[in-house]
N, C-alpha and C positions, 0 to 999 in steps of 0.2 A: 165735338169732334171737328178736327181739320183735315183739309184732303192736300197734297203737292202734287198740282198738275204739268204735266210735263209734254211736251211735245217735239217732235226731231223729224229732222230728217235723216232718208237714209239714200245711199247713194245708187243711181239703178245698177242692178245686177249682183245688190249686195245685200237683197231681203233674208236671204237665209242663211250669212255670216252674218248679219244682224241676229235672229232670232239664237244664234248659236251662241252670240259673246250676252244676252238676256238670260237663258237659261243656266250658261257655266258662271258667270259673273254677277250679275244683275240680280237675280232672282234669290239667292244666297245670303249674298249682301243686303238685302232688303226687308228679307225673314228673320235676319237676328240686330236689325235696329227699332230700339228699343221703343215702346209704346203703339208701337205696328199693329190698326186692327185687320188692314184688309189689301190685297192691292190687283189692282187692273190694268192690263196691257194690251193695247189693241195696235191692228196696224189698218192702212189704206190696202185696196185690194191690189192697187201695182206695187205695194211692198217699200212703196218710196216715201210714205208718215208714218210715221209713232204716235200712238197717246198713250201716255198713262196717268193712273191714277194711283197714289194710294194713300190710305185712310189715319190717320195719327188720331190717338186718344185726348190732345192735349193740342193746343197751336204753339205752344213753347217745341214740342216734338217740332211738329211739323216744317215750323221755320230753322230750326237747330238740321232738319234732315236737309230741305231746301238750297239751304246756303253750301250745304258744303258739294253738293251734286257736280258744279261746277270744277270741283279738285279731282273728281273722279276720273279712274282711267277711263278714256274711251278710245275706243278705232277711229281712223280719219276717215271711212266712209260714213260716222252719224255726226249729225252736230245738230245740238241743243237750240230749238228755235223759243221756247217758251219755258219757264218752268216759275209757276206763283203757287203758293200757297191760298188757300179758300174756306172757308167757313160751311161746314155739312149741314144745311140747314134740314136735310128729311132723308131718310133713308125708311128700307124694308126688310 
Protein backbone atom coordinates (compact mmCIF):
# COMPACT_ATOMS: atom_id res chain seq x y z
CA UNK A 1 0.00 0.00 0.00
CA UNK A 2 0.82 3.70 -0.64
CA UNK A 3 -0.33 6.63 1.21
CA UNK A 4 -0.41 10.72 -0.58
CA UNK A 5 0.35 12.93 2.05
CA UNK A 6 -0.78 16.27 1.66
CA UNK A 7 -0.42 19.22 3.52
CA UNK A 8 -1.89 23.13 3.20
CA UNK A 9 -2.43 25.87 4.39
CA UNK A 10 -5.41 27.63 5.19
CA UNK A 11 -5.92 31.22 5.41
CA UNK A 12 -7.04 32.60 8.98
CA UNK A 13 -10.59 33.08 9.33
CA UNK A 14 -11.22 30.68 6.65
CA UNK A 15 -11.12 27.16 8.78
CA UNK A 16 -14.67 26.49 8.32
CA UNK A 17 -15.06 27.56 4.49
CA UNK A 18 -12.15 25.21 4.48
CA UNK A 19 -13.84 22.36 6.06
CA UNK A 20 -17.00 23.25 3.90
CA UNK A 21 -15.29 23.06 0.31
CA UNK A 22 -13.69 19.12 2.05
CA UNK A 23 -16.69 17.77 2.79
CA UNK A 24 -18.90 19.23 -0.47
CA UNK A 25 -15.95 18.63 -2.80
CA UNK A 26 -12.98 16.83 -1.37
CA UNK A 27 -14.36 14.16 0.28
CA UNK A 28 -16.62 12.90 -2.94
CA UNK A 29 -14.00 13.29 -5.05
CA UNK A 30 -11.81 11.05 -3.18
CA UNK A 31 -14.39 8.14 -2.37
CA UNK A 32 -14.94 7.30 -5.99
CA UNK A 33 -11.02 7.44 -7.04
CA UNK A 34 -10.33 4.23 -7.74
CA UNK A 35 -8.11 1.83 -5.59
CA UNK A 36 -9.16 4.16 -2.43
CA UNK A 37 -8.56 2.11 0.81
CA UNK A 38 -8.80 4.79 3.47
CA UNK A 39 -8.43 8.37 3.94
CA UNK A 40 -7.53 10.97 6.92
CA UNK A 41 -7.97 14.59 7.37
CA UNK A 42 -6.95 16.52 10.09
CA UNK A 43 -6.41 20.08 10.85
CA UNK A 44 -4.20 22.49 13.33
CA UNK A 45 -6.30 23.63 16.27
CA UNK A 46 -6.11 27.46 14.87
CA UNK A 47 -7.66 25.99 11.84
CA UNK A 48 -4.71 27.45 9.73
CA UNK A 49 -2.84 23.53 8.48
CA UNK A 50 -4.29 20.77 6.79
CA UNK A 51 -2.96 17.10 6.67
CA UNK A 52 -4.03 14.49 4.94
CA UNK A 53 -3.66 11.22 4.33
CA UNK A 54 -5.10 8.75 2.12
CA UNK A 55 -4.27 5.11 1.66
CA UNK A 56 -3.99 3.73 -2.33
CA UNK A 57 -3.88 -0.11 -2.79
CA UNK A 58 -1.33 0.10 -5.36
CA UNK A 59 1.70 3.12 -5.62
CA UNK A 60 0.67 3.23 -9.48
CA UNK A 61 -2.93 4.57 -7.74
CA UNK A 62 -1.23 6.62 -5.60
CA UNK A 63 1.10 8.62 -7.81
CA UNK A 64 -1.68 8.63 -10.65
CA UNK A 65 -4.05 10.44 -7.63
CA UNK A 66 -0.93 12.60 -6.61
CA UNK A 67 -0.07 14.23 -9.67
CA UNK A 68 -3.09 15.25 -10.58
CA UNK A 69 -4.22 17.11 -7.01
CA UNK A 70 -2.26 19.95 -8.30
CA UNK A 71 -5.24 20.51 -11.39
CA UNK A 72 -7.75 20.33 -8.72
CA UNK A 73 -10.06 23.26 -8.08
CA UNK A 74 -9.23 24.85 -5.03
CA UNK A 75 -10.35 28.31 -3.10
CA UNK A 76 -7.62 30.95 -2.86
CA UNK A 77 -7.82 30.80 0.83
CA UNK A 78 -5.84 26.92 0.85
CA UNK A 79 -2.76 26.32 -0.89
CA UNK A 80 -0.88 23.05 -1.22
CA UNK A 81 2.40 23.30 0.80
CA UNK A 82 3.37 19.45 0.49
CA UNK A 83 1.85 16.68 -1.25
CA UNK A 84 4.23 13.15 -1.83
CA UNK A 85 3.37 9.97 -2.05
CA UNK A 86 4.88 7.10 0.68
CA UNK A 87 5.14 3.70 1.13
CA UNK A 88 2.61 2.11 4.24
CA UNK A 89 5.09 0.25 5.81
CA UNK A 90 2.58 -0.97 9.04
CA UNK A 91 -0.80 -0.38 9.66
CA UNK A 92 -3.62 -1.75 12.34
Amino acid sequence: MHAVVVTVSIEPGHAEEAKAQLETNVLPRAKETPWVVSGYWTRSPDGEHGFSMVIFENEEAARAAADNIPNLPTPDFVTFDNIEVREVVAHF
